[in-house]
Each structure stands twice: as structure tokens, then as C-alpha cells.
DRENRO-422906 format. One line per field, with one value per residue: x, y, z of N, C-alpha, C in turn. Coordinates in nm, 3 decimals. Layout:
n_X	[X | ...] $
n_Y	[Y | ...] $
n_Z	[Z | ...] $
ca_X	[X | ...] $
ca_Y	[Y | ...] $
ca_Z	[Z | ...] $
c_X	[X | ...] $
c_Y	[Y | ...] $
c_Z	[Z | ...] $
This chain:
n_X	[0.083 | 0.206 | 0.362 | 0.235 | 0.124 | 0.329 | 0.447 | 0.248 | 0.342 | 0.490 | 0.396 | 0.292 | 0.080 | -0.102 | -0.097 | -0.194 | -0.475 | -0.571 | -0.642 | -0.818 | -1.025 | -1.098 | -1.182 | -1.400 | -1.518 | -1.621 | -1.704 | -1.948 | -2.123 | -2.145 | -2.180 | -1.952 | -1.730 | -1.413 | -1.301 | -1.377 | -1.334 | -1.086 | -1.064 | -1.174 | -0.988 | -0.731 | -0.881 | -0.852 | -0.564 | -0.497 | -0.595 | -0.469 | -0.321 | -0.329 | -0.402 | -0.560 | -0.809 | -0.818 | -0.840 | -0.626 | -0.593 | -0.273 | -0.172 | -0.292 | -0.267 | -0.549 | -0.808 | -0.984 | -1.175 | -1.494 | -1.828 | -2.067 | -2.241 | -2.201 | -1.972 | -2.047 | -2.242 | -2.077 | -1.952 | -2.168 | -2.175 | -1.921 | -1.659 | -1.620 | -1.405 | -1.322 | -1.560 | -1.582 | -1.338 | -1.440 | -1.683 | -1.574 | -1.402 | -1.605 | -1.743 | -1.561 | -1.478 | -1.671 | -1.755 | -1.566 | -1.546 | -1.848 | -1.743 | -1.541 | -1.613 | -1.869 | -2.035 | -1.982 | -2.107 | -2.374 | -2.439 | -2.498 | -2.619 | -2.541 | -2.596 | -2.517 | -2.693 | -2.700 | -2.459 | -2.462 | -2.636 | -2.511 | -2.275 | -2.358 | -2.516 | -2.317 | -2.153 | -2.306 | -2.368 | -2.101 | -2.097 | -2.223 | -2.091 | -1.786 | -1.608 | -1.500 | -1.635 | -1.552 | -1.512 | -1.749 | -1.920 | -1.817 | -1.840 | -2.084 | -2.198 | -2.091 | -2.195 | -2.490 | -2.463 | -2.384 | -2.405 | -2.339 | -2.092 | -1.977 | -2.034 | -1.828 | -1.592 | -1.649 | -1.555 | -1.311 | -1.216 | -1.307 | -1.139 | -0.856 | -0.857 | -0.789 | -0.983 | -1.243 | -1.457 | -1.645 | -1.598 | -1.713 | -1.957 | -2.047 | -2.069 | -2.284 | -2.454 | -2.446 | -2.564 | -2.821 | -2.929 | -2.878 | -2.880 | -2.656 | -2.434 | -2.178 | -2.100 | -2.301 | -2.154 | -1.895 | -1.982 | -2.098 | -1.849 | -1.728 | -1.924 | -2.153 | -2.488 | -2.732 | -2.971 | -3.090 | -3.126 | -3.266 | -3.405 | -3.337 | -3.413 | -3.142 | -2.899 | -2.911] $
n_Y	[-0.121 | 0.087 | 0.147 | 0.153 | 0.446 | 0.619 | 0.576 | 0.704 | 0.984 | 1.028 | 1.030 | 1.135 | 1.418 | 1.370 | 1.060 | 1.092 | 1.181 | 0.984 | 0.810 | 0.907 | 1.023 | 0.750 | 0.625 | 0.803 | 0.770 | 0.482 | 0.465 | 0.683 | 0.544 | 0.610 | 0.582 | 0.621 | 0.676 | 0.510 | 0.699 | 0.966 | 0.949 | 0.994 | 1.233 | 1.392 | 1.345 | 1.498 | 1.755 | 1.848 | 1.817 | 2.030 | 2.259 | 2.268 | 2.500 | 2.815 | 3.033 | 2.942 | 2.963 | 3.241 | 3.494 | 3.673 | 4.067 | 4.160 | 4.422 | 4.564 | 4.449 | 4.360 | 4.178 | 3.982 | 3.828 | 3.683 | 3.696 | 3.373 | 3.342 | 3.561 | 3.451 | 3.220 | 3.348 | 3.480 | 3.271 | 3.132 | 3.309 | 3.327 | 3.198 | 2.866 | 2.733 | 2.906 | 2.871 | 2.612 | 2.624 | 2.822 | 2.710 | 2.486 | 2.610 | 2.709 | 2.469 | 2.340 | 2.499 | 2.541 | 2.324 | 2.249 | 2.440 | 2.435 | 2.171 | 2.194 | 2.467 | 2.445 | 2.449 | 2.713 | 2.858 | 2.795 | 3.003 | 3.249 | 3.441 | 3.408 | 3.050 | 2.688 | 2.589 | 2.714 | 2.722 | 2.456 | 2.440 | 2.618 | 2.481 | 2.219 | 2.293 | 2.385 | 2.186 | 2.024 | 2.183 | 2.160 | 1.899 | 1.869 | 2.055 | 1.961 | 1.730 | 1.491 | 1.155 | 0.979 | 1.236 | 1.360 | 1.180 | 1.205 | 1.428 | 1.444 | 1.247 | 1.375 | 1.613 | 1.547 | 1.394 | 1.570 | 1.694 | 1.412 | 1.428 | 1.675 | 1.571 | 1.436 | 1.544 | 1.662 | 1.496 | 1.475 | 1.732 | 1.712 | 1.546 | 1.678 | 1.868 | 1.996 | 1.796 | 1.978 | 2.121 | 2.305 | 2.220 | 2.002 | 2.058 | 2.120 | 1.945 | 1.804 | 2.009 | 1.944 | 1.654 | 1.670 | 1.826 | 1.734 | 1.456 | 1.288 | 1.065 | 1.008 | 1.213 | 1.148 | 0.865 | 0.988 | 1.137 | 0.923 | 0.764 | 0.963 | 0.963 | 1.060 | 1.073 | 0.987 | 0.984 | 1.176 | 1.382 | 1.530 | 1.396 | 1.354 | 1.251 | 1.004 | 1.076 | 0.872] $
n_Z	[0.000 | 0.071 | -0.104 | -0.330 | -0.301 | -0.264 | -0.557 | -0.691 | -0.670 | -0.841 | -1.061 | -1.415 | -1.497 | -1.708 | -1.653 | -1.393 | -1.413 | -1.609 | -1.443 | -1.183 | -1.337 | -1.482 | -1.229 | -1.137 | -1.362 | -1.320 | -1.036 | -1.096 | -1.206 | -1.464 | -1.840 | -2.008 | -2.333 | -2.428 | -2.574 | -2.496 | -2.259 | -2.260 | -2.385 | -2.218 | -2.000 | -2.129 | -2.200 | -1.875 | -1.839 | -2.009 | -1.908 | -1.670 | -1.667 | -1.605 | -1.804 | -1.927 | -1.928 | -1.899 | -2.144 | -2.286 | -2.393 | -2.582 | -2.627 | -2.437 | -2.213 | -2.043 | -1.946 | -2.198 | -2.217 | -2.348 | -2.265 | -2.258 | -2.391 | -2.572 | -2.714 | -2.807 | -3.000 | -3.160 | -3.249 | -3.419 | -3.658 | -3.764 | -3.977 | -4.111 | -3.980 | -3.783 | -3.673 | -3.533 | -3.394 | -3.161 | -3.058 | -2.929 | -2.772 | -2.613 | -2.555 | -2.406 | -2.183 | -2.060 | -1.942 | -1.813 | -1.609 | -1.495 | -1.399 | -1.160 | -1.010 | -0.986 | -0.761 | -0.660 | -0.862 | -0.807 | -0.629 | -0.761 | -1.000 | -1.257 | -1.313 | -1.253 | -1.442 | -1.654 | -1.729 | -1.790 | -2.020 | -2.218 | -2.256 | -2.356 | -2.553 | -2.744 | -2.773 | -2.878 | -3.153 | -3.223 | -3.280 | -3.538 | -3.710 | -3.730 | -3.966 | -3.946 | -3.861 | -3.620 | -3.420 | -3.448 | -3.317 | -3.123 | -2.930 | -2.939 | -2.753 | -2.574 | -2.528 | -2.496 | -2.251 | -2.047 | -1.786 | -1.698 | -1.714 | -1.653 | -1.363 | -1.307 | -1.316 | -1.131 | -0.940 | -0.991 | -0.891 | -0.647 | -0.547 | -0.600 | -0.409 | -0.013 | 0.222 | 0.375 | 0.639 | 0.500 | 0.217 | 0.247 | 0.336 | 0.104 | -0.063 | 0.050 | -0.037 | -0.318 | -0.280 | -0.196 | -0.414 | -0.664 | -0.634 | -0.639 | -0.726 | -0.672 | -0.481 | -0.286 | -0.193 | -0.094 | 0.124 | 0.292 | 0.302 | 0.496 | 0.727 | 0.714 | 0.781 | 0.590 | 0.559 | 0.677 | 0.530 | 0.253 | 0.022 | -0.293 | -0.703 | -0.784 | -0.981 | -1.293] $
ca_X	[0.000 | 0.250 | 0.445 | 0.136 | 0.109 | 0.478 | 0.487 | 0.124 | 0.392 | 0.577 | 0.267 | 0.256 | -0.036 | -0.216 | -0.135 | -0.294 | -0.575 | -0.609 | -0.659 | -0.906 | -1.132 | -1.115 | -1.213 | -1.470 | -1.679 | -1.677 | -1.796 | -2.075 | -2.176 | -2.164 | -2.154 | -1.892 | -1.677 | -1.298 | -1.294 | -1.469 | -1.288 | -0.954 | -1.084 | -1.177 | -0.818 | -0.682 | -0.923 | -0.762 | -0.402 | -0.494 | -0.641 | -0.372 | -0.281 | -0.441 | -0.432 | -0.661 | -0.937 | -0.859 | -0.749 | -0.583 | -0.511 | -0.152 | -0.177 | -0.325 | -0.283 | -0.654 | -0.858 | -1.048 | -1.296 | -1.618 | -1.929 | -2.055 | -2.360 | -2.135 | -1.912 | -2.158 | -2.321 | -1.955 | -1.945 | -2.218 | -2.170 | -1.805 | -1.621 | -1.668 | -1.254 | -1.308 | -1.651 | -1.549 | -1.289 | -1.535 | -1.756 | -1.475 | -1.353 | -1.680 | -1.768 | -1.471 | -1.463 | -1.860 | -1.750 | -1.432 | -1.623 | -1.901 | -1.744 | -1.459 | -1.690 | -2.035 | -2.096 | -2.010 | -2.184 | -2.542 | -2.461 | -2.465 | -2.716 | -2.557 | -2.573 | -2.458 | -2.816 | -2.705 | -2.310 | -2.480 | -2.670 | -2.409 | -2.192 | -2.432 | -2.557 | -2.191 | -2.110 | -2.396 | -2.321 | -1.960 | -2.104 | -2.286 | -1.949 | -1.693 | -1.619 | -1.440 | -1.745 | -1.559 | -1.530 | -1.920 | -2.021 | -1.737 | -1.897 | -2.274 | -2.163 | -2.059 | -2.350 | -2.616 | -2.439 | -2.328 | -2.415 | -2.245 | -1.937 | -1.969 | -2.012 | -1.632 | -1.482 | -1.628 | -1.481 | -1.159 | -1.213 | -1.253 | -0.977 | -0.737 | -0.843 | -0.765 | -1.089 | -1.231 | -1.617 | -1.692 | -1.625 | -1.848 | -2.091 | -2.070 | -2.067 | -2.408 | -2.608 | -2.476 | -2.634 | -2.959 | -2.976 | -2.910 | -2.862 | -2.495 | -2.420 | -2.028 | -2.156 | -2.335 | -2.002 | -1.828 | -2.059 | -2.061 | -1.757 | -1.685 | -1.996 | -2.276 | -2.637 | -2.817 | -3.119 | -3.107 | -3.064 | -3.350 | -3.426 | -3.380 | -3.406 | -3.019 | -2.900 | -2.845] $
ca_Y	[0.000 | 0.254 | 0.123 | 0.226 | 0.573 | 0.653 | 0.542 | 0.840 | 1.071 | 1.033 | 1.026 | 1.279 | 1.494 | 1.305 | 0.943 | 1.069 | 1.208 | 0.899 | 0.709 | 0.923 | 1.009 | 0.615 | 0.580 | 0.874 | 0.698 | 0.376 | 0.549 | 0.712 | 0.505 | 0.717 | 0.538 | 0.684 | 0.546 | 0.553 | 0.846 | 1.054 | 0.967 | 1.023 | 1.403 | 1.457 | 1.387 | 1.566 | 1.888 | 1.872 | 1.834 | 2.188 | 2.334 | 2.290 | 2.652 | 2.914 | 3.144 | 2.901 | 3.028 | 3.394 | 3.577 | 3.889 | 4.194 | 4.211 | 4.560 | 4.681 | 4.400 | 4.386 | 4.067 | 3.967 | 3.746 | 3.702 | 3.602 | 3.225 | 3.395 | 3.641 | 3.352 | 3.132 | 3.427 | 3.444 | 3.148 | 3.111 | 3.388 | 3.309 | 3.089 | 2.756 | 2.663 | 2.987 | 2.863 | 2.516 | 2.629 | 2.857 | 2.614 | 2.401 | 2.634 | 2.717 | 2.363 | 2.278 | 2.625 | 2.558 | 2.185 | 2.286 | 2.547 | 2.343 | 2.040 | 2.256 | 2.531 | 2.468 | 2.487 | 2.856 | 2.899 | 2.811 | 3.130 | 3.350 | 3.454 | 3.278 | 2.929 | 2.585 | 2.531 | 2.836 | 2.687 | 2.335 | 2.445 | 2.707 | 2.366 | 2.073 | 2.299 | 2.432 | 2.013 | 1.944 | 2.264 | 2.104 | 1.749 | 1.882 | 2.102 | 1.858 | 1.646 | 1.357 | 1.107 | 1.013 | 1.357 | 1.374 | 1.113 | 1.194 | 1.548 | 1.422 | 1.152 | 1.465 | 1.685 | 1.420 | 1.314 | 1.720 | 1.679 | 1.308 | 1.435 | 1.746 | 1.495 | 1.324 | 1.627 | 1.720 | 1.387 | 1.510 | 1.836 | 1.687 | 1.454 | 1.727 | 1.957 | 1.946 | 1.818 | 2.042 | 2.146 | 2.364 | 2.132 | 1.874 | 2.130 | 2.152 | 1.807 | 1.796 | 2.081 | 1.879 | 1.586 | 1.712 | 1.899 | 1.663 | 1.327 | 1.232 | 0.899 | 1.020 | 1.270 | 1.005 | 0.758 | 1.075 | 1.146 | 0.779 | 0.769 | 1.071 | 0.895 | 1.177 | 0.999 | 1.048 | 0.951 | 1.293 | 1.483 | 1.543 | 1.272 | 1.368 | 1.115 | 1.020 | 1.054 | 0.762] $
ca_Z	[0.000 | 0.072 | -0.215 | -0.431 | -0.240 | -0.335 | -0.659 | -0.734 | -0.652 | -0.967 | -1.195 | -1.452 | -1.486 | -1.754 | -1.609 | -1.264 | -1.438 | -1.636 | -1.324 | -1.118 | -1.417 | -1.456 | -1.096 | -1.151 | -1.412 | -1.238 | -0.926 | -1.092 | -1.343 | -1.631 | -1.941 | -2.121 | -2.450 | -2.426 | -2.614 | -2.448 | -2.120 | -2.327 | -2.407 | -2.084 | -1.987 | -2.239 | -2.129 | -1.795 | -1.851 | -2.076 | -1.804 | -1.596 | -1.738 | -1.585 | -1.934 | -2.044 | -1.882 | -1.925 | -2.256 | -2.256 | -2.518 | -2.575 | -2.617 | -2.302 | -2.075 | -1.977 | -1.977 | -2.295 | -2.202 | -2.347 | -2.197 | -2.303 | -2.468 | -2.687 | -2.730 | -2.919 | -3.118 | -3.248 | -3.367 | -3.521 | -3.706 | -3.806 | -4.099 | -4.065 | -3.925 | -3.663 | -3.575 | -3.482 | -3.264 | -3.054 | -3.024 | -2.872 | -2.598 | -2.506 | -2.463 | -2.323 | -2.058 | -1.989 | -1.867 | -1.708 | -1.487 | -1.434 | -1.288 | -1.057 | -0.936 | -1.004 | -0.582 | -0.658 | -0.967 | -0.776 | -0.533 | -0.810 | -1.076 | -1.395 | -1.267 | -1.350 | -1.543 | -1.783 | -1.786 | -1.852 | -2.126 | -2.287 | -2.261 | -2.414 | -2.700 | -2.791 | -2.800 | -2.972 | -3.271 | -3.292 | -3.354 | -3.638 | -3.792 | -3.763 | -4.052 | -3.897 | -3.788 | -3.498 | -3.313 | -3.423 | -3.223 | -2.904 | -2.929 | -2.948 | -2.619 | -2.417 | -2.557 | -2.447 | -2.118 | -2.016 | -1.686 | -1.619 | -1.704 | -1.492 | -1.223 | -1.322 | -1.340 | -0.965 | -0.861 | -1.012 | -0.828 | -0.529 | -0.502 | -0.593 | -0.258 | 0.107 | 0.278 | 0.504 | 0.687 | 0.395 | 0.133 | 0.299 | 0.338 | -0.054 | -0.145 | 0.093 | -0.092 | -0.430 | -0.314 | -0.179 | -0.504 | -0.803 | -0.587 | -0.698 | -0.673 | -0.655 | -0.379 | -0.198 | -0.163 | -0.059 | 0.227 | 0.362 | 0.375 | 0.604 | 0.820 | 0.707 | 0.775 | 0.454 | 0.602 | 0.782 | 0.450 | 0.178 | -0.064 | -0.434 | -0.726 | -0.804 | -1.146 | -1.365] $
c_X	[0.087 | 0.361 | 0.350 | 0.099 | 0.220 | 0.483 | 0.367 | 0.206 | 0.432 | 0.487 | 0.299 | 0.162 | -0.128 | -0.212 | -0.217 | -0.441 | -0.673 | -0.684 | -0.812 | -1.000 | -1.202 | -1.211 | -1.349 | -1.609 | -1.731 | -1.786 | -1.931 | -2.138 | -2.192 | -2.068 | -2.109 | -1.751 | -1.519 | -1.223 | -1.273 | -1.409 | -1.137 | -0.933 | -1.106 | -1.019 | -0.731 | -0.707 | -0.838 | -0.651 | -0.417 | -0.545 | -0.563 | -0.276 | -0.368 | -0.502 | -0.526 | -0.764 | -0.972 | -0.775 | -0.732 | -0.532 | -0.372 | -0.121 | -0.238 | -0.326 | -0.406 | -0.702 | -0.974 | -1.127 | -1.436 | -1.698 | -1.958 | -2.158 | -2.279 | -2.009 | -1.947 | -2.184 | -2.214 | -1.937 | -2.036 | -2.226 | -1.998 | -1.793 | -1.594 | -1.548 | -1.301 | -1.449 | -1.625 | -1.466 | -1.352 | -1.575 | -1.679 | -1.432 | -1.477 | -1.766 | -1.692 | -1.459 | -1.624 | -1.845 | -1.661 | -1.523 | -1.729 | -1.895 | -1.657 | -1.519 | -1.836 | -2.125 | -2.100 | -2.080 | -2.351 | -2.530 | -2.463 | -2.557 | -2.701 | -2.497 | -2.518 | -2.568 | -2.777 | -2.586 | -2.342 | -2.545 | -2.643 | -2.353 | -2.272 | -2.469 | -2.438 | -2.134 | -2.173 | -2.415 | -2.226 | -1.975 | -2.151 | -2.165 | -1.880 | -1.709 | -1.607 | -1.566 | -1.682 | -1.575 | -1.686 | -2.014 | -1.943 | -1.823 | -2.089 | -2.287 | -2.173 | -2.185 | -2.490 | -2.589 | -2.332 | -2.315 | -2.344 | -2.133 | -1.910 | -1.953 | -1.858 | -1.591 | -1.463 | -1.562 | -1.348 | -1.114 | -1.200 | -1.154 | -0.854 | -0.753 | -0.849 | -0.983 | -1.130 | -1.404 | -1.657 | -1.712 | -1.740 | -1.970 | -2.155 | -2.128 | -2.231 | -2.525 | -2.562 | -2.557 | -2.816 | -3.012 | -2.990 | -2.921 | -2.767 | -2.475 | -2.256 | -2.029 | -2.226 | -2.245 | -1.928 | -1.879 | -2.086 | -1.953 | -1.683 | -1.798 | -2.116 | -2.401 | -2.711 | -2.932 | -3.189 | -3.073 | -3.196 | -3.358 | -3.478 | -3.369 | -3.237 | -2.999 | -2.853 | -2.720] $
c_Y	[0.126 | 0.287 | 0.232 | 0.371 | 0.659 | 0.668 | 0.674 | 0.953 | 1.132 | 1.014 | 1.173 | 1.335 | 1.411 | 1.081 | 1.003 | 1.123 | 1.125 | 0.815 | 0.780 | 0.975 | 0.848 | 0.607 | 0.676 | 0.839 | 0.596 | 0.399 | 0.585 | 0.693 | 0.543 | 0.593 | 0.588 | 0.607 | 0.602 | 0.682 | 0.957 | 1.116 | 1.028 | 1.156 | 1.439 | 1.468 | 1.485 | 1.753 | 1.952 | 1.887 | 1.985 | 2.307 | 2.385 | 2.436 | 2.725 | 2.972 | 3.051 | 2.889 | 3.139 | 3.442 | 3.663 | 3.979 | 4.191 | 4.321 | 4.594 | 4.578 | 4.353 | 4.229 | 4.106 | 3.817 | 3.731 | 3.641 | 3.450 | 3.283 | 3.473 | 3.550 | 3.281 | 3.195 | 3.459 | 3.374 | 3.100 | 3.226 | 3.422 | 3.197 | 2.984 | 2.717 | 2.771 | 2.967 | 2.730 | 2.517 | 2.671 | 2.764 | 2.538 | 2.448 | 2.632 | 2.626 | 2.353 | 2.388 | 2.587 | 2.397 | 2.173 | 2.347 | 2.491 | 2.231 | 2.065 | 2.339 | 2.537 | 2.467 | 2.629 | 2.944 | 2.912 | 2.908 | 3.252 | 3.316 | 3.391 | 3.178 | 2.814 | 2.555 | 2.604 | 2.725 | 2.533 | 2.301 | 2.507 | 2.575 | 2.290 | 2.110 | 2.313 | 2.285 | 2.008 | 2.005 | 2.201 | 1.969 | 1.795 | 1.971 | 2.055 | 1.789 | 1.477 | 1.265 | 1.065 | 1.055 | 1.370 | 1.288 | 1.123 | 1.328 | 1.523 | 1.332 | 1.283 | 1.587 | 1.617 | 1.386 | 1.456 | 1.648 | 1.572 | 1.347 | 1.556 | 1.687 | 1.445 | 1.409 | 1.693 | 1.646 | 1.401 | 1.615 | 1.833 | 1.606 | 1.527 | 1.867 | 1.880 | 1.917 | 1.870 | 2.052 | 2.227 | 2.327 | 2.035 | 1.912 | 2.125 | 2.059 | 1.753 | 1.832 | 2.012 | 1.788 | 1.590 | 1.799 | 1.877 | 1.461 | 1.179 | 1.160 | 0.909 | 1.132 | 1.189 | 0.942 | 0.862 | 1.069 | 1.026 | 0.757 | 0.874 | 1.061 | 1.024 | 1.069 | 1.048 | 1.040 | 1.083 | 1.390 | 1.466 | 1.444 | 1.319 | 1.251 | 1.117 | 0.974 | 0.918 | 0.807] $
c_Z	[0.000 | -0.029 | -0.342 | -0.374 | -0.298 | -0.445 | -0.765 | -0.749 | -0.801 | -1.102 | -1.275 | -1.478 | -1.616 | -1.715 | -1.454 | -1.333 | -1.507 | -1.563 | -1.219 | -1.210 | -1.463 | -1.392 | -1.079 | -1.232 | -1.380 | -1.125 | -0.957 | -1.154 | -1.474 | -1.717 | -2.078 | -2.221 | -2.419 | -2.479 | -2.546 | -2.315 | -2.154 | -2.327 | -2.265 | -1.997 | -2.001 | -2.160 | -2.039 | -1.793 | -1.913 | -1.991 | -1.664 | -1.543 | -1.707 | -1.708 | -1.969 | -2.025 | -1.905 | -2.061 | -2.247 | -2.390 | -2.463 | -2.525 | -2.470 | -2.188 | -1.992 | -2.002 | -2.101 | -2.323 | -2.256 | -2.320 | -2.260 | -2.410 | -2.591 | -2.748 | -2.860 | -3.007 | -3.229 | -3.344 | -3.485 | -3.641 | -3.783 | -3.960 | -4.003 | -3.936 | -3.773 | -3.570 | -3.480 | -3.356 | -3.154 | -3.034 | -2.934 | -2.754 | -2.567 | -2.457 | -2.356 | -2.191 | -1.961 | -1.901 | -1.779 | -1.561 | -1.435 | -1.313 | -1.166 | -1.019 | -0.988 | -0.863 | -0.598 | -0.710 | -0.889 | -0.678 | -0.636 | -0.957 | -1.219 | -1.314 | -1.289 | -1.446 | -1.647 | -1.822 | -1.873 | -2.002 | -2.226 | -2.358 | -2.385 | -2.563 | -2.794 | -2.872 | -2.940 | -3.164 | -3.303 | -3.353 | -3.506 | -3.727 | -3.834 | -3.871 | -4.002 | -3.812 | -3.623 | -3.376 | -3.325 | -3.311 | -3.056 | -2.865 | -2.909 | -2.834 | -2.523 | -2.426 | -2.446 | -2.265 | -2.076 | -1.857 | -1.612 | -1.615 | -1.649 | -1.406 | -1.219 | -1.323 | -1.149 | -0.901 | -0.882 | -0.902 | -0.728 | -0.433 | -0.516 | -0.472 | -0.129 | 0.148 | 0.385 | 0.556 | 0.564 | 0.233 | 0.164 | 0.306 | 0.191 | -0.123 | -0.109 | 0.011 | -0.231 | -0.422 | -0.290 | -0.305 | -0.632 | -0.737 | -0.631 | -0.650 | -0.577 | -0.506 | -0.239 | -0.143 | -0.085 | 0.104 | 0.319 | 0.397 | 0.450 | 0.680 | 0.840 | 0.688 | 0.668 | 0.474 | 0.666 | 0.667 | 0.365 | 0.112 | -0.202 | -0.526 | -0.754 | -0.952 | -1.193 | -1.493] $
């Protein structure tokens, strides 16, 4: 055991990510295709990079961000090569943000329901762009199943912070609020009575 503890150390950022996105869809059943789990990988290791959340003007230094809404209207309103890519971050930013702060997102007026559905349609535009049938159907998997793989990314999220009372608090109002299977396991094992908590249905 402490052989295999040691040896995590020396992982590099997409073999550990390999491993607890693994351990993430097992956990919560999500029925997703090697692909799919591959990109999600992938995502993360790119994320790793702060800048790749925020863009900035050269010129003035300032952030150059645009909303998810002015994002999209971009794209669709672009050539085909420059719409594809939009489409792509702002899946890939709307699933990022989702599955690492979507506890923060429901304290604040654009929510995860907006980020989830910025996300799923953005997917579901790129399945239909792409040429390559492949990416059409890894893109039409994560479209369709937005929300499961939010859940794998929170299980990522929360295996890479310290646990503390405020996390647990978090992981609580997730499960009283979508009824996360991966939320659930969490909460059992830190000896939280669920029986003493609301009863929503739990996602499949």
C-alpha cells in the first residue's frame, strides 16, 4: 500500500488524471466510450494553465474574455474553421467550470443550469461542424451526457483539494440537489447519515 502511495507521486499529470477520471466513471456510473474519457483527460491536462481560462489583449494588458452567450453568437456567425474552434472552448470552458466550481456557480445569478446548457448545446453545434465522424459522435456523447461528465470532473475536483467542513458542506447541498451517486459515496464515507438529509431522485 505505501508502495502504491509513493509510486502516485511520480505520476505525470495526464497518467494521474487517467486514473481518477477512470475511478470517476466507475464510481458514478456514467456510461462513457474511451474516447470521451480520453478528451476529458486531455481537457484537464490543458487546463492545468491558468491562461486558459482567461485571454488577454496584448496591447493593453486587460482581460479579454467574453461572456458564453457572446461567445456562441460568435461562432455562429463566423467561418466555418473559426466557428469550430469557438464552439470548442466554449464547450470545453462551460465543462471545465461546471465540474470545478459549479458549488459557486449556484450562489450567483448565472448558474450551473445556464453553464450546462451554454456547454451541451456548444457540443452538440460542434457534432454537427466537424467532418471527422468520430469527433461527431465523441462530441454528441458529451452533448447528451453534459451533466455526467460534470459529475467526473467534480470527482476530479474533489480529489485534488484538502478536505475540510466547507467542502463537505458543498458536497451535501450537491447531493440534496441533483442526488450524486459520486456525492453520496463521498458522504458515507466521512460517516454523514443520509437519512437525515433530503431525498432527491439520483442521477443515472
Amino acid at each position: 500500500m505505501k508502495d502504491q502511495k509513493l509510486s502516485k507521486l511520480f505520476l505525470s499529470p495526464k497518467e494521474y488524471f487517467h486514473d481518477v477520471v477512470g475511478e470517476a466513471v466507475k464510481k458514478s456510473r456514467v456510461k462513457a466510450s474511451d474516447f470521451a474519457q480520453a478528451y476529458i483527460v486531455d481537457l484537464l491536462e490543458q487546463f492545468l494553465k491558468a491562461d486558459k481560462l482567461f485571454s488577454r489583449d496584448e496591447s493593453s494588458g486587460q482581460s479579454n474574455q467574453d461572456t458564453l452567450a457572446e461567445m456562441f453568437l460568435k461562432a455562429t456567425n463566423d467561418e466555418k474553421g473559426i466557428r469550430i474552434d469557438l464552439l470548442k472552448k466554449l464547450g470545453d470552458t462551460s465543462l471545465y467550470i461546471s465540474g470545478f466550481f459549479g458549488d459557486s456557480l449556484n450562489r450567483k445569478i448565472v448558474d450551473l443550469d445556464y453553464y450546462a446548457e451554454m456547454g451541451g448545446t456548444a457540443y452538440g453545434s460542434l457534432a454537427s461542424a466537424v467532418p471527422d465522424t468520430s469527433f461527431q459522435e465523441l462530441y454528441s456523447e458529451i452533448s447528451n451526457k453534459f451533466l455526467d461528465f460534470v459529475e467526473v470532473l467534480n470527482f476530479v475536483s474533489q480529489r485534488s483539494q484538502i478536505q475540510n467542513n466547507e467542502n463537505l458542506l458543498r458536497v451535501c447541498e450537491r447531493y440534496i440537489k441533483t442526488g450524486s451517486h459520486l456525492a453520496k459515496e463521498h458522504l458515507l464515507e466521512k460517516g454523514i447519515i443520509l437519512s437525515d438529509l433530503p431525498k432527491k431522485k439520483v442521477i443515472q
